[in-house]
GUMI-982073 format. One record per residue (C-alpha): residue in three letters; x, y, z negated. Coordinates in Angstrom, 3 decimals, padded with zeros to 6 digits. Each point is the difference from the previous one (the first is absolute). Example, Ala and Ser with C-alpha at 12.3 -4.5 7.8 and 13.67 -1.06 7.14 Angstrom:
% residues 2
<rest:ALA; c1:012.300; c2:-004.500; c3:-007.800>
<rest:SER; c1:001.370; c2:003.440; c3:000.660>
***
This chain:
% residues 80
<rest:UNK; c1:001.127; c2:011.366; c3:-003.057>
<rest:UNK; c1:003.479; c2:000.210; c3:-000.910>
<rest:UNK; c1:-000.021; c2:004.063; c3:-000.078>
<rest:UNK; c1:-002.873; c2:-000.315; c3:-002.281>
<rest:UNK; c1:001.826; c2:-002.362; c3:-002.402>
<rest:UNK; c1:002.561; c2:002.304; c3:000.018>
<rest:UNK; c1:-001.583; c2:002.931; c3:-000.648>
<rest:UNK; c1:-002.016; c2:-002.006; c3:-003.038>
<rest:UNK; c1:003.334; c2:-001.239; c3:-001.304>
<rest:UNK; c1:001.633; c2:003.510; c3:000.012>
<rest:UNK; c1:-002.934; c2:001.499; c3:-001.800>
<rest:UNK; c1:-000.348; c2:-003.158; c3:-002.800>
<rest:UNK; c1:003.923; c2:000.747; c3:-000.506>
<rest:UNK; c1:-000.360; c2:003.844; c3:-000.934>
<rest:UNK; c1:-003.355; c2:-000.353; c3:-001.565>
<rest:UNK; c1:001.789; c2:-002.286; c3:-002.407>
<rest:UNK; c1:003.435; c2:001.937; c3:-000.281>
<rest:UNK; c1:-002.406; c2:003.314; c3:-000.252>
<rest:UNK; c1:-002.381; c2:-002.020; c3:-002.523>
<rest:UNK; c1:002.571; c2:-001.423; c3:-002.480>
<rest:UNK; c1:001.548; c2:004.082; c3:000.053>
<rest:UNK; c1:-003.179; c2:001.056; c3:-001.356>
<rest:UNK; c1:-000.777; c2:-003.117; c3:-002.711>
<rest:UNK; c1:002.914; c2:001.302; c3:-001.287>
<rest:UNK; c1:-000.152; c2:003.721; c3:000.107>
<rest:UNK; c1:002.662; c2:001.631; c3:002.602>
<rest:UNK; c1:-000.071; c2:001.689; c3:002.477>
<rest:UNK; c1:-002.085; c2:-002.064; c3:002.923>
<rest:UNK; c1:003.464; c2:000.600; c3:002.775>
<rest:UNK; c1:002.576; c2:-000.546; c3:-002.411>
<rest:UNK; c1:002.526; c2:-001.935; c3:002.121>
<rest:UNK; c1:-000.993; c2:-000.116; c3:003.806>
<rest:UNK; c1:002.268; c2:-002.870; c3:000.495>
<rest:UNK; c1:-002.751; c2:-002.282; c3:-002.309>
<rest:UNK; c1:-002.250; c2:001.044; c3:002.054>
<rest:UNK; c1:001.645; c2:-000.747; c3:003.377>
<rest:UNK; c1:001.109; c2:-003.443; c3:-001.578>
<rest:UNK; c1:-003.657; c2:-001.393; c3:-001.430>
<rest:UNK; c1:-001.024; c2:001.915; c3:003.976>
<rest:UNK; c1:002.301; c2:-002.343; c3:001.193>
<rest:UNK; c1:-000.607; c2:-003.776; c3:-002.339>
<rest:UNK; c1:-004.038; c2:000.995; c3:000.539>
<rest:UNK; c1:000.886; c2:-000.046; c3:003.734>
<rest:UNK; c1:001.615; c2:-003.252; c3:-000.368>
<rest:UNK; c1:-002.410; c2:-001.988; c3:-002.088>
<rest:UNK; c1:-003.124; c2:001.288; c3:002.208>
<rest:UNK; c1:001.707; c2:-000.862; c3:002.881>
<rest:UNK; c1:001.275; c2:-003.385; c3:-000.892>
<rest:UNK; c1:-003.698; c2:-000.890; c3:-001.525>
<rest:UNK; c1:-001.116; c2:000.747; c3:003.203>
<rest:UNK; c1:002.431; c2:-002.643; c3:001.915>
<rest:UNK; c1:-000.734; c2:-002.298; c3:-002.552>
<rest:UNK; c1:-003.712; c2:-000.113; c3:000.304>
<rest:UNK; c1:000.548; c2:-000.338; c3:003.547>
<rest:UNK; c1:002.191; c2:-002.892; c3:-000.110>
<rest:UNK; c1:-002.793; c2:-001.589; c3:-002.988>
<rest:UNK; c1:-002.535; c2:000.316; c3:002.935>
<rest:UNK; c1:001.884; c2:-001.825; c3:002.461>
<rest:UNK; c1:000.925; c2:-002.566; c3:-002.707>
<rest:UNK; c1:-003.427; c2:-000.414; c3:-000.705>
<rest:UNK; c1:-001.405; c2:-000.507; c3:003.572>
<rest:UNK; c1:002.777; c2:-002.542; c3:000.664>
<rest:UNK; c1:-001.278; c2:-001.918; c3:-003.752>
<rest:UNK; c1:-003.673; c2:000.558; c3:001.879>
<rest:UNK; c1:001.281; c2:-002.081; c3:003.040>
<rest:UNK; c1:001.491; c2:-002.307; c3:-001.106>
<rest:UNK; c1:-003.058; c2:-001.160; c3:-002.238>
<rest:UNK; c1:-002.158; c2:000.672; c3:003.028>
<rest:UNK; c1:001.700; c2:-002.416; c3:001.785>
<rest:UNK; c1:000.190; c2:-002.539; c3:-003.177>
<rest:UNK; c1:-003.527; c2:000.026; c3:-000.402>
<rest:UNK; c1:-000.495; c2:-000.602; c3:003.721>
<rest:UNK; c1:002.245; c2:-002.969; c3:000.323>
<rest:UNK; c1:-001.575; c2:-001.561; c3:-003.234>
<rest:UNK; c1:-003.465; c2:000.106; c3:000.779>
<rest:UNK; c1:000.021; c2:-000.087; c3:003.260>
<rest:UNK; c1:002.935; c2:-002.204; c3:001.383>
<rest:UNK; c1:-001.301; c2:-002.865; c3:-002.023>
<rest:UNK; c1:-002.944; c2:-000.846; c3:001.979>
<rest:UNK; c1:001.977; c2:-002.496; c3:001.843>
***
């Protein structure tokens, strides 16, 4: 997963770099280093969305427990 993320990110960074050269009408390669630079940011946002979904999952299973075991105690520890 994380070479794919990669791989996304480097390709949303010069897609945009390469898109905003051609909104404005120069030359698509103007200055490599743009490209290299949005490669490198789209590598870093993919790549962090990707940790932070994960870390929102476990988040959200822990919320799931914990109201599991709320609902559990209510209804069913007060049959005393």
């Amino acid at each position: 997963m994380p070479a794919t993320a990669t791989l996304i990110g480097a390709l949303l960074g010069v897609g945009t770099q390469i898109y905003s050269n051609a909104l404005r009408k120069l030359p698509l390669m103007r200055h490599p280093w743009e490209h290299l630079l949005g490669m490198g940011l789209g590598v870093i946002f993919t790549n962090q969305l990707v940790k932070w979904d994960a870390q929102l999952q476990v988040d959200l299973d822990k919320m799931l427990e914990k109201a599991k075991v709320a609902n559990e105690r209510r209804y069913f520890d007060d049959e005393d």
